[in-house]
N, C-alpha and C positions, 0 to 999 in steps of 0.2 A: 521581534517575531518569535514566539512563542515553538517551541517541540519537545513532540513526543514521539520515542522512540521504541521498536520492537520489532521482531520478527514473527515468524510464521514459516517453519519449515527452513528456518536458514537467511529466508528473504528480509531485506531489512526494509520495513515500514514505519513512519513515520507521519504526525499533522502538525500543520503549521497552519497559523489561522490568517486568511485572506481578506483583509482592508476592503478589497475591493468588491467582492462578494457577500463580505461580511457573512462569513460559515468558516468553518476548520472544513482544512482540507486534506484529505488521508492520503499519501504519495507512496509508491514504492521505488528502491532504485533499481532495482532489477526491472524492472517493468515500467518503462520514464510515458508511457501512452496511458498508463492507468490511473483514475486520482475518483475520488468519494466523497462530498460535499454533505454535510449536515453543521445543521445548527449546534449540534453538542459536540463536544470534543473525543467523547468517550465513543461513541457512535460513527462520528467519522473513522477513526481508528480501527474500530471492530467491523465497519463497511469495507475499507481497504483491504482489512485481513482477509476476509470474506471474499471481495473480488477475485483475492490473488490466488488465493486455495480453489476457487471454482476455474481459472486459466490454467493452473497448474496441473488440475487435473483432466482438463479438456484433452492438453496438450501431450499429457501423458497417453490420454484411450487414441489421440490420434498418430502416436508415432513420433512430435517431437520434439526435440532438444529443450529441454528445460533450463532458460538462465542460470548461472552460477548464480551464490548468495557473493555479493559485492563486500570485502571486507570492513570492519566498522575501525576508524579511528578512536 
C-alpha cells in the first residue's frame, strides 16, 4: 500500500490507494470521519487538503476547537 504524505496547516494528510475501491484515498489523521476518493492520486490528495481547510474553517466561524496536528514519526 502505497503513501503520500502532507499537511495542510499543521494537519497531517495523507493517500493510500484502495484494492477495493480501486481509487486513492486522501485521509487525515486529525480528522479519522473525513476521506476523498478519486481515481488520481494527486487529486485525491489535493481533495483531502481541500476538505480539511473548508472544516477547519467552518469550525473556526462557528466557535470550535480545532484538532491539534497529530505528531508525524
Amino acid at each position: 500500500m502505497r503513501q503520500r504524505e502532507g499537511s495542510r496547516k499543521n494537519h497531517s494528510c495523507r493517500v493510500i490507494h484502495s484494492s477495493e475501491d480501486r481509487e486513492w484515498v486522501g485521509l487525515c489523521s486529525e480528522f479519522p470521519d473525513l476521506s476523498w476518493l478519486d481515481p488520481v492520486e494527486v487529486k485525491a490528495f489535493k481533495g483531502i487538503r481541500a476538505l480539511v481547510q473548508e472544516v477547519v474553517e467552518d469550525m473556526v466561524e462557528q466557535g470550535e476547537p480545532v484538532p491539534e496536528a497529530v505528531p508525524r514519526n
